[in-house]
Phi, psi and omega in degrees: 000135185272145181344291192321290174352295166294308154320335171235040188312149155243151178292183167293144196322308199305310211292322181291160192262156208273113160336302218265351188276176183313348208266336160310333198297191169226181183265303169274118182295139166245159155303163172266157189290073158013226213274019171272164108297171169314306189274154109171324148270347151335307194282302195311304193309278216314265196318333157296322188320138158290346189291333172255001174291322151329334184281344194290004186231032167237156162286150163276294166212299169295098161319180200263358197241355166315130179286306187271014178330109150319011182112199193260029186245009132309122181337136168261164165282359187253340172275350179277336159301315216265358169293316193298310196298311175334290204290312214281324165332287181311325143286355199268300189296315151338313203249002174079008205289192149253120205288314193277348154285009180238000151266009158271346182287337196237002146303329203252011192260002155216035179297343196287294215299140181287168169274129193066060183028236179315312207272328142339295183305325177272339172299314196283350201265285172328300181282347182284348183302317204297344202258334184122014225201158183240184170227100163243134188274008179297320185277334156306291213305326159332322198261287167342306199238007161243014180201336197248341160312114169247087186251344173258157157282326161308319168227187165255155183071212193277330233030093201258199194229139201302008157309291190285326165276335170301311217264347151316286227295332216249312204311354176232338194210151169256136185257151195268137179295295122021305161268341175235069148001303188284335186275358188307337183257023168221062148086323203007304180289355171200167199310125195278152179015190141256321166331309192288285183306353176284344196287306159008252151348268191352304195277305183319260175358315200272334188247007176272270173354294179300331188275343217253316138347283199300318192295328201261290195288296172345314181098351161316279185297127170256101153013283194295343181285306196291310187284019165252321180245031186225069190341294175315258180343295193286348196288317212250016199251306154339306193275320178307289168320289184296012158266339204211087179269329165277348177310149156337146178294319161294341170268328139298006160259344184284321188283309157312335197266302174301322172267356148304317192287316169343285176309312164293289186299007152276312175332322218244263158023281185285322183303295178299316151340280180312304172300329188273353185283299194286353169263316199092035196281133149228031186200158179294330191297310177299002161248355134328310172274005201276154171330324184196131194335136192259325168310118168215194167235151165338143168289355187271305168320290228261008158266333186266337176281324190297334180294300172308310179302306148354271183310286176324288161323282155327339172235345178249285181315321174228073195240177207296290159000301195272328186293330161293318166304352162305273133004288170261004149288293173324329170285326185288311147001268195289328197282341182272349153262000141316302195293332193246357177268336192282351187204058206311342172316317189270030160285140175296186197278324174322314214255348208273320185302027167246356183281314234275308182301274203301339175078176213297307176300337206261327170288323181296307169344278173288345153321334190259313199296354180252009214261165165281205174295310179310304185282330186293329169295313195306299209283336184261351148285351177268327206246320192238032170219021197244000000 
């Protein structure tokens, strides 16, 4: 078999989730769409959702309220979804997948995240500890598209398919039946899809670029700081220059970039090949059943990425700038939710009927986790600067 060939190998049939399987159902049965699938309207809803129109007004890595915003070509969380979506279409056609569950899968995958991206989720995490209770956005996202989207009269929420919702709940961390009880119909004891595990990887890949991008156009980040401690970058960076010596400084790092991601997704490509080769799976239960997650990238890749992602923290995600920007997503956070449990009156009445089920803290939570940067700013100048 020739390179090309191998490259364009698919796993075996059985390994992809069935359009037509148990895993299409809802909770509330629908008829079928005379010319969709099921994951193909899963993806229309996540996209339709107001929860995702919202994300183009969260952060990524830069707020959307930063004083020093390097301009409008920074990420958003909502462009960094639809990069995600990107990548994950291109393995899922590669590996034979189901292309359109693993592009419903990564439309919904941060559909969850609070406003001012991480450091929002540990502001919103932190303060709910004091109450007995946490901030996760997989399981926000859960409640998002199984209760606070009202777009039918028939029911609350998306109604997805128990595809799309295990792969909410599962595509990045695995959960104990034993601390999330309520999570009991998605699988718990065993691995979910490769759709679902593609996504990881997907995002992880689309925001390692993408921040270096950002970082490198910000004036954070320097050419010569990333090539020097960074392998991965400086190897296609190396290559770049000597094809193109005359290019532009912005078109050899774009280029550079580009052939990075490349690179990482034939890996990660060829890595699940391998691993689904070395169990002998030819169907989803093996792979359900496999010891251990089968998405991964090469130990030689996942050493250069972990290096890169490294550096991206120590010079970017926490360099002196971003540490402010930090800094003040936890004062906005926490003081409007300080500001709305001490006077549960200002929640709209929509969010004040859910204290009697969800109780007070747990409400405030999702009142803030849906709002953007812009409106979260407004309310905490209103309630806590007045």
């Amino acid at each position: 078999m020739n390179s090309r060939s191998k490259q364009n190998e698919a796993l075996p049939p059985d390994i992809a989730v069935d359009q037509n399987g148990d895993l299409a159902t809802r909770i509330h049965p629908e008829p079928p769409h005379p010319y969709r699938s099921a994951f193909a309207r899963d993806g229309a809803r996540i996209l339709h959702a107001r929860a995702f129109r919202r994300l183009a007004g969260k952060t990524q890595v830069f707020s959307r309220l930063a004083r020093n915003l390097p301009g409008d070509h920074s990420r958003s969380r909502l462009t960094h979804t639809l990069e995600v979506a990107q990548i994950s279409r291109t393995l899922a056609a590669a590996l034979g997948l189901n292309r359109e569950l693993a592009e419903a899968l990564a439309l919904a995958h941060d559909i969850g995240h609070p406003p001012f991206g991480h450091a929002g989720e540990k502001a919103l995490d932190t303060a709910l500890r004091q109450h007995g209770l946490g901030f996760d956005h997989n399981l926000h996202a859960l409640r998002i598209v199984t209760w606070f989207e009202e777009r039918y009269p028939a029911w609350r929420g998306l109604n997805l398919t128990l595809a799309v919702r295990e792969g909410i709940v599962k595509h990045s961390r695995d959960y104990s039946s034993a601390t999330h009880p309520e999570l009991a119909p998605y699988f718990l004891d065993l691995r979910p899809p490769l759709e679902a595990q593609m996504i990881d990887l997907a995002d992880e890949i689309a925001y390692l670029t993408a921040d270096f991008d950002d970082g490198l156009d910000s004036g954070i980040l320097t050419v010569q700081g990333v090539c020097q401690h960074v392998p991965l970058f400086r190897r296609f960076y190396d290559e770049v220059t000597a094809q193109y010596p005359h290019a532009l400084s912005k078109q050899a790092i774009y280029e550079t970039l580009n052939r990075m991601l490349n690179a990482l997704v034939t890996d990660l490509i060829e890595e699940v090949r391998n691993r689904v080769a070395a169990i002998g799976a030819t169907t989803l239960d093996d792979i359900r059943r496999a010891p251990n997650r089968i998405a991964a990238l090469s130990p030689a890749m996942e050493a250069e990425r972990a290096a890169a992602k490294s550096y991206l923290y120590t010079h970017f995600y926490n360099s002196p700038g971003m540490e402010e920007e930090h800094e003040r997503a936890a004062q906005v956070v926490q003081g409007l939710f300080a500001a709305l449990m001490a006077d549960p009156t200002l929640l709209p009445a929509d969010h004040q009927s859910q204290i009697p089920s969800e109780g007070l803290a747990r409400t405030v939570a999702d009142y803030i986790a849906g709002m953007t940067d812009s409106y979260i700013e407004q309310l905490w100048l209103r309630h806590c600067q007045s």
